[in-house]
C-alpha positions, -999 to 999 in steps of 0.1 A, spaced: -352 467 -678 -349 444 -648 -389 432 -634 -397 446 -597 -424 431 -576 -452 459 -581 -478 444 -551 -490 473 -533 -476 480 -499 -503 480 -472 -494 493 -438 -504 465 -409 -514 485 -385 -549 506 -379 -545 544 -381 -547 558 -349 -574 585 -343 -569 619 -361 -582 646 -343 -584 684 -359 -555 708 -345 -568 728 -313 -573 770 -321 -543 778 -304 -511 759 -310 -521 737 -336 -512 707 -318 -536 676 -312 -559 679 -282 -545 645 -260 -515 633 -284 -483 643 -281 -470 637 -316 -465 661 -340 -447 667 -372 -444 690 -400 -434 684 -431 -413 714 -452 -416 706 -492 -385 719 -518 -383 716 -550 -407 696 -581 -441 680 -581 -422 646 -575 -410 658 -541 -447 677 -536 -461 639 -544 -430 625 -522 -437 646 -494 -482 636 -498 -468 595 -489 -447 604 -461 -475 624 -447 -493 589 -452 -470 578 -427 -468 602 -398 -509 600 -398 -510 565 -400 -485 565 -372 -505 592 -346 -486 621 -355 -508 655 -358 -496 675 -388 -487 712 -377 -473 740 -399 -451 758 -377 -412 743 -364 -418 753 -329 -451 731 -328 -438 697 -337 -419 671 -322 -405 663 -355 -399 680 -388 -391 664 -418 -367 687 -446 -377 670 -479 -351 687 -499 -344 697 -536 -315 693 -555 -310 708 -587 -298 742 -580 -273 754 -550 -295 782 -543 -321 750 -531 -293 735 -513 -286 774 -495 -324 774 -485 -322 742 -466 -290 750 -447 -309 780 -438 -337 763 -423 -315 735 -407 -298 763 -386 -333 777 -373 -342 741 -363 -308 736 -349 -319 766 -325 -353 751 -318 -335 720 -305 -307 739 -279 -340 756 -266 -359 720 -261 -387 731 -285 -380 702 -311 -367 668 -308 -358 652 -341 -352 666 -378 -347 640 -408 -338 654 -440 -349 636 -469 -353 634 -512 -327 649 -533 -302 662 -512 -303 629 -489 -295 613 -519 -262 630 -529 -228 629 -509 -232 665 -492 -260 649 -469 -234 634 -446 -219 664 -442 -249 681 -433 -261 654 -409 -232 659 -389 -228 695 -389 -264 698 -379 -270 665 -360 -299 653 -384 -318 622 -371 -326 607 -403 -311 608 -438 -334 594 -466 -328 593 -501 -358 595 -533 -359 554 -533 -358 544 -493 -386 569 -480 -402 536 -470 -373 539 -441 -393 567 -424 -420 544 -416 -401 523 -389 -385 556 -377 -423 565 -366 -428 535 -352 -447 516 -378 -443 481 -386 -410 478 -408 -419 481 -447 -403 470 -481 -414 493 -508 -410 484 -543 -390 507 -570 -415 536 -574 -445 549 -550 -469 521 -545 -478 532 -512 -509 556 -521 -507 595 -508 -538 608 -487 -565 604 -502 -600 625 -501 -583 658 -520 -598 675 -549 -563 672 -567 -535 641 -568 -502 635 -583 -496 595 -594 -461 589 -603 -460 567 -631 -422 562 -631 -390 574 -615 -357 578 -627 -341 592 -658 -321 574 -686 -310 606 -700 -273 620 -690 -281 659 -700 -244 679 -689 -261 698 -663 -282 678 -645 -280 661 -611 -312 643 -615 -297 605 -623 -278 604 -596 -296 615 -569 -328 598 -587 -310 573 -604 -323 552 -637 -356 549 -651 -382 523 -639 -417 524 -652 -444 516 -627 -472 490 -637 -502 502 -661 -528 480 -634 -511 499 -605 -514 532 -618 -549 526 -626 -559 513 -596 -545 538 -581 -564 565 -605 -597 543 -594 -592 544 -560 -587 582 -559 -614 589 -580 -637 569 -560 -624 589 -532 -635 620 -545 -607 632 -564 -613 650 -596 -579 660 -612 -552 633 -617 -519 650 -629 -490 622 -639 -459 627 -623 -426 613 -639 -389 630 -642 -396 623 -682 -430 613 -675 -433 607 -716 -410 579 -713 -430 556 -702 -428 518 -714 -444 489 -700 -456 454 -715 -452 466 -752 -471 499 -747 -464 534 -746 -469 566 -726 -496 573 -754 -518 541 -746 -515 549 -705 -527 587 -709 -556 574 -726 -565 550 -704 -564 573 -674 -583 600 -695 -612 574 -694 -612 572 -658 -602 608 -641 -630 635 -649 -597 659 -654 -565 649 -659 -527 667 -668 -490 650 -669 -453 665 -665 -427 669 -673 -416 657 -705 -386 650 -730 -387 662 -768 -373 628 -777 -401 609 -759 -430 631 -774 -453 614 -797 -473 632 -825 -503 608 -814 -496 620 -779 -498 654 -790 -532 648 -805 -546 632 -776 -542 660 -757 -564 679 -782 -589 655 -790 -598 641 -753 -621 661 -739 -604 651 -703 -574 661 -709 -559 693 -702 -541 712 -733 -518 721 -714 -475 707 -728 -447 710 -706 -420 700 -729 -384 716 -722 -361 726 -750 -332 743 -729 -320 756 -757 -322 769 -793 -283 764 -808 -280 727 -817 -247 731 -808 -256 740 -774 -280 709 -775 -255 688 -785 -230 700 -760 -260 697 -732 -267 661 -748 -300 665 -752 -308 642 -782 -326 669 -802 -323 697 -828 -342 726 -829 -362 718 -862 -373 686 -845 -384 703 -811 -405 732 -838 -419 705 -856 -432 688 -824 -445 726 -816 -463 728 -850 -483 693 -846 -494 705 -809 -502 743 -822 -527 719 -847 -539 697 -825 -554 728 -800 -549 755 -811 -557 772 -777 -540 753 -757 -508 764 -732 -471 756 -738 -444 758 -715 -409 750 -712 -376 753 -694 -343 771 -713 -308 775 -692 -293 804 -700 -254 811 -694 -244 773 -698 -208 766 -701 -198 776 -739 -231 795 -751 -221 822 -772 -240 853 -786 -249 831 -817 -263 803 -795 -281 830 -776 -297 846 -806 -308 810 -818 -327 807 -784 -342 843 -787 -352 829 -825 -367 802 -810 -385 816 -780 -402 834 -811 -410 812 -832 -424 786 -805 -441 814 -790 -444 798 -755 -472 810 -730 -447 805 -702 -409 795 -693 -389 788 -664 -356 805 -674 -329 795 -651 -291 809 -652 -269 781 -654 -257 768 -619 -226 742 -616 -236 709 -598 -209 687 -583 -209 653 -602 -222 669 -635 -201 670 -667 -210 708 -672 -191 717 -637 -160 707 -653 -164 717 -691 -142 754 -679 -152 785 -669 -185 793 -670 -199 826 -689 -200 857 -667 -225 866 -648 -233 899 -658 -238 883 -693 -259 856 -680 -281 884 -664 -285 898 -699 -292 867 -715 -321 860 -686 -335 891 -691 -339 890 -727 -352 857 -725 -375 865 -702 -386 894 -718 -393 872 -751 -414 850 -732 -438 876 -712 -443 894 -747 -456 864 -767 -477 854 -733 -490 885 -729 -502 886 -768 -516 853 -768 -537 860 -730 -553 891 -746 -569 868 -772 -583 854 -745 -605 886 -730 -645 890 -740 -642 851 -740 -665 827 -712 -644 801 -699 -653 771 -675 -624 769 -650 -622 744 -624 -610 760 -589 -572 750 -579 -571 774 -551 -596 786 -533 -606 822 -519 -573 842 -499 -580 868 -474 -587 896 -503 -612 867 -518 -594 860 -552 -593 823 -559 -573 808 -590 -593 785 -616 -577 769 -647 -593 769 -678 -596 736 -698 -565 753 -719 -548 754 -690 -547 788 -688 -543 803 -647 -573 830 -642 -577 851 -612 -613 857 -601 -633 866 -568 -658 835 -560 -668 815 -528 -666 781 -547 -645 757 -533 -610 738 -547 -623 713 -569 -657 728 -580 -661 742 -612 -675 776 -620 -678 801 -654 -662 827 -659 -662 860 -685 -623 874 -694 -620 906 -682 -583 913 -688 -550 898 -688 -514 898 -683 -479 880 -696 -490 854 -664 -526 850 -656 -557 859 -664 -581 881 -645 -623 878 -647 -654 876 -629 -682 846 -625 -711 852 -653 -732 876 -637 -709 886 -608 -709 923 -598 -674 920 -589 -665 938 -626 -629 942 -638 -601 923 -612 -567 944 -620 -538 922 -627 -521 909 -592 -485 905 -600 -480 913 -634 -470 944 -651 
C-alpha cells in the first residue's frame, strides 16, 4: 500500500457569520447564499455529505431544506442499485424546473454516481454545474469560493462539529471484487487512514461535545496501519468516546478478538453488522466472497458467546444470477440458524461494469419476489422472538432521535436494540426505560415511572 500525506487540511480563511434561518423562508436574514444539501445512499455518503456541509458554512452559505430556498443544491448521490440512480433523475428534473423559473441557480451532483461513467450523461442532459466523484469532494470548496484545497486520500477535513452523534471514516475503498458490486469502481481501492488522525479526530469531537463515535469504512474491519489491526484501533477509540459503534464489515476481515471486544468493553455497542449475502457456498463462491457458510456460523457462534444479548444484522441478495432453489434453501437454513435480529434483503439488481450483469439471464422476477418474501419472513420471525425476550426488562437507552410531533423519540439500548418511547429528553441524553412490548423491528416502553403506560408498536405488525 502506497504512503499518502495524512496532515490535516485546514481551511485558510475565517468562517463567515452564521446566522439562524428567518421563520418564514428559511433563508439567512442579510446573506444571500444558500444551499441545500440532498443525501442518498450509506453512512459514508451521510458522513460525505456532514464535510461538504463544512464547506458551504465555512464559505457564507445558509443551509435551507427546501430546493426552491437555495441558490444551490448539492445531489450527493448513491450508487449501488438503479432504483437509487431512478430517484436522483427524478429529483434532477424538479430542479431542472426550479432553474427555467429562475428559482435556483446551480445544482452539482456529487459521490457515487459522479464517480461512474453515466454522470456525463446526466450533466448534460440536465446541465449540472459541478460533477464530483467520492475522492475529489475537496473540488467543491473552490466552487464556493474558498481558497483552492488538496485533500489527502480519505476525509481529513473534519465534519461539523458540536453534534451529539459523528461518523469518522477510518478508511475508503474496497479490495474486494464481489460479482455484484459497483463499490470499487466508483470508490476505488482500499486506503487506511492514520491511527493518530482518527484519534485526533475522535478527541477533538469528544471535546466538542460529542458522545457517540460510529466508524465508518466500506469494510471498515479491514483496517491495517503500521503493523496493527482494526482490533487494536477499536480499542483505542473505545478508551476515548463515552459510546462508540463501527460498520460495515467483511466475514473475512472479522477477528474472534474483535468479536470479544465488542462484548467485553463496556463502550462499545454490541451491536455486528457483518453481511453474509448468502447461504449456498456455491452462490458465495460465484459472488466471490471469500467465505463459506460454516466459517460465517462459526464467526456467529463466538459473537452469540461473547454477548449474548447483543444485535446482529446483515445483508443477503436474493435472485442473484444462478441461485437455485437449493442455494435458496441454504439461505433460508442459514437465516435460521444465525438467527439475525435484522436484514437488509435486497433482490438482485444488474450494475453496468459488474461481472454479475453479464453472467446471463438473471432469475425471474416473480421468483425473486418469492425468495424476498421468504427471507424476509425468516428474519422478522427470529427478530420478533428474540425482542420479546426483551419485555419486563429496564434498559438504559441513550436518545438517537428526539421527540416527533406525536412525542415518541427513539433510544438505543447498549445492545443496540431501537426502542420507541414518549420522553422530552434530548438527542444525546440518556434516560431508562421499562419494555413494555415489542415487535420484529423495535421496541416499544416507557421512562421508569412514566404514566405514559403501554406505547403500541408504530410500524410493525
Amino acid at each position: 500500500m502506497s504512503e499518502t500525506s495524512t496532515t490535516p487540511v485546514r481551511l485558510t480563511r475565517k468562517p463567515e457569520r452564521r446566522t439562524p434561518p428567518g421563520p418564514a423562508t428559511g433563508t439567512v436574514p442579510g446573506s444571500g447564499k444558500t444551499a441545500c444539501i440532498r443525501t442518498f445512499g450509506c453512512q459514508m455518503n451521510v458522513h460525505d455529505s456532514d464535510r461538504m456541509r463544512r464547506m458551504i458554512l465555512d464559505a457564507g452559505y445558509a443551509e435551507v431544506t427546501r430546493y426552491e430556498d437555495a441558490d444551490l443544491v448539492i445531489l450527493n448521490t448513491c450508487y449501488v442499485r438503479e432504483n437509487a440512480v431512478d430517484r436522483v433523475r427524478g429529483h434532477l428534473g424538479e430542479l431542472t424546473r426550479l432553474r427555467r423559473e429562475g428559482r435556483l441557480k446551480k445544482v452539482a451532483l456529487t459521490g457515487c454516481i459522479g464517480a461512474a461513467e453515466e454522470s456525463e450523461t446526466l450533466r448534460h442532459q440536465f446541465g449540472i454545474d459541478l460533477v464530483l466523484g467520492t475522492h475529489n469532494t475537496y473540488e467543491l470548496a473552490e466552487f464556493v469560493g474558498l481558497p483552492t484545497m488538496e485533500e489527502t486520500y480519505t476525509p481529513e477535513l473534519p465534519g461539523t462539529g458540536g453534534e451529539h452523534s459523528a461518523f469518522v471514516t477510518i478508511m475508503t475503498g474496497c479490495n474486494y471484487g464481489c460479482s455484484y458490486c459497483v463499490v470499487p469502481m466508483v470508490r476505488g481501492r482500499m486506503v487506511c487512514r492514520s491511527k493518530e488522525s482518527i484519534l485526533s479526530e475522535v478527541d477533538r469531537l469528544v471535546e466538542g461535545g460529542t458522545g457517540y463515535v460510529t466508524l465508518l469504512g466500506q469494510t471498515v474491519d479491514a483496517w491495517r496501519r503500521d503493523g496493527e489491526r482494526f482490533c487494536d484501533l477499536l480499542e483505542a477509540v473505545a478508551e476515548r468516546a463515552p459510546r462508540v459503534s463501527f460498520t460495515t464489515s467483511h466475514p473475512s476481515n472479522m477477528e474472534d478478538r474483535t468479536l470479544w471486544a465488542i462484548g467485553s468493553r463496556d463502550t462499545i455497542v454490541k451491536r455486528l453488522h457483518l453481511p453474509v449475502q448468502s447461504g449456498s457456498d456455491r452462490m458465495l463462491k460465484i459472488m466471490h466472497r471469500g467465505y463459506k457458510a460454516e466459517r460465517y456460523r462459526r464467526k456467529i457462534g463466538v459473537f452469540r458467546d461473547a454477548a449474548p444479548e447483543g444485535t446482529l444484522s446483515t445483508d443477503i441478495i436474493v435472485g442473484h444470477p444462478g441461485e437455485t432453489e437449493e442455494d435458496h434453501e441454504a439461505t433460508l437454513g442459514l437465516v435460521e440458524d444465525c438467527s439475525f435480529d435484522s436484514a437488509y434483503v435486497f433482490k438482485f439488481s444488474p450494475r453496468d461494469g459488474t461481472e454479475a450483469a453479464t453472467l446471463g439471464e438473471p432469475v425471474a422476477p416473480e421468483v425473486s419476489q418469492r425468495r424476498f418474501v421468504e427471507v424476509l419472513r425468516g428474519i422478522e420471525g427470529n427478530a420478533f422472538k428474540r425482542n420479546s425476550r426483551k419485555v419486563g426488562s429496564v434498559e438504559e437507552l441513550y436518545v438517537r432521535h428526539g421527540a416527533n410531533e406525536d412525542g415518541r423519540a427513539i433510544g438505543e439500548t447498549w445492545t443496540g436494540h431501537a426502542v420507541h418511547l414518549k420522553t422530552e429528553a434530548n438527542p444525546g441524553e440518556y434516560v431508562r426505560a421499562t419494555i413494555e412490548s415489542a415487535g420484529p423491528h423495535a421496541l416499544y416502553g416507557s421512562l421508569c415511572g412514566s404514566p405514559y403506560g403501554d406505547l403500541a408498536p408504530y410500524g410493525d405488525v
